[in-house]
N, C-alpha and C positions, 0 to 999 in steps of 0.2 A: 603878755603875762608879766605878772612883777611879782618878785622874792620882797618879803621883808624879812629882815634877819634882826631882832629887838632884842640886844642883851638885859637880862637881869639877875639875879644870885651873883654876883662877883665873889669870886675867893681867892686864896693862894696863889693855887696854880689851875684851877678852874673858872672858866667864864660859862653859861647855861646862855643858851638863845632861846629864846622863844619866835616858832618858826611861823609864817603866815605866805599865803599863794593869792594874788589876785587875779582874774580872769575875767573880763567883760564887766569889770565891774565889780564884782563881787568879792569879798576878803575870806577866807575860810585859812582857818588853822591848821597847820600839816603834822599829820602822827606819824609818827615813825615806828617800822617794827621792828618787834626785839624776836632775835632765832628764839626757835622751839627750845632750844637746850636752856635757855637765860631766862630767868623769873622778870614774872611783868607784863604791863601791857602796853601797847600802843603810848608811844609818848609823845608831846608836842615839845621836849627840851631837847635840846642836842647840847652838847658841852665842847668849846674849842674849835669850831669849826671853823672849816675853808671850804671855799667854791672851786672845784676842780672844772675847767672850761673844755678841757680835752675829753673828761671822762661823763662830764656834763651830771656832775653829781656832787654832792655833800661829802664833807671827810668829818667826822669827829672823835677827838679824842677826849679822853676822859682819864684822869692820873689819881691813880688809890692812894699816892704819896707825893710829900711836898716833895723831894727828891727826882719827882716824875721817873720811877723806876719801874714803873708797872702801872698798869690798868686797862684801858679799853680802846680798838679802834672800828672805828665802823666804817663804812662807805654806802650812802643812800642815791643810788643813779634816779635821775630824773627822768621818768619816760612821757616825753609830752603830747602823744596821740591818747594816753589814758589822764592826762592834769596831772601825777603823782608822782613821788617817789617810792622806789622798790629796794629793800634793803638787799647789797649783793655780797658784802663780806663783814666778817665779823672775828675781830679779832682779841685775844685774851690775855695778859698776863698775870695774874693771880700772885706772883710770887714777888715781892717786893724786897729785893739780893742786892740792893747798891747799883746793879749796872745797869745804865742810863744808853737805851739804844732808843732808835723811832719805831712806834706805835705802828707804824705799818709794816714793821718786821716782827712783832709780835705773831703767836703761832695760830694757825686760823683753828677756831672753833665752828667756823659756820662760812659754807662758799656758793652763791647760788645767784639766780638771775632774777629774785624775787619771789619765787614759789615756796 
């Protein structure tokens, strides 16, 4: 199996990927899900991301301000007896206050092993 991770949208402090899974051959686009609580659907963007090797999943972060003081972190674990990723946390800060911490101490809105 092979990742392709294809930046496009560049901005500020946002990069957008557009994600793709190949397997035997074949290229298929990968959507990612959003929790119940978050408007929207299945995405094929992720913003900011990094390959975690240990967690064997996607990190993306997403920043509502150039200041990066707020906005979104996700983590999409790779489960590869199903080819997919499964969204397992989801994290929010809404309130852009000047204080600049990491996206993965932002306060969880959504914690799960993909269900």
């Amino acid at each position: 199996r092979f990742l392709y991770l294809v930046p496009c949208q560049p901005g500020d402090v946002n990069v957008s990927y557009y994600v793709a899974l190949e397997d035997a051959g074949q290229v298929d686009t990968v959507e990612f899900q959003v929790p119940a609580s978050a408007t929207g659907q299945p995405d094929p963007l992720l913003t900011n991301i990094a390959w975690d090797n240990t967690l064997n999943a996607l990190i993306s972060e997403t920043f509502f301000s150039p200041d990066r003081d707020c906005g979104k972190h996700e983590k999409h674990v790779f489960w590869p007896d199903e080819g997919r990723f499964y969204l397992s946390e989801y994290r929010l800060k809404e309130n852009c206050d000047g204080n600049v911490s990491p996206t993965s101490s932002y306060p969880i809105e959504w914690n799960g092993e993909g269900d």
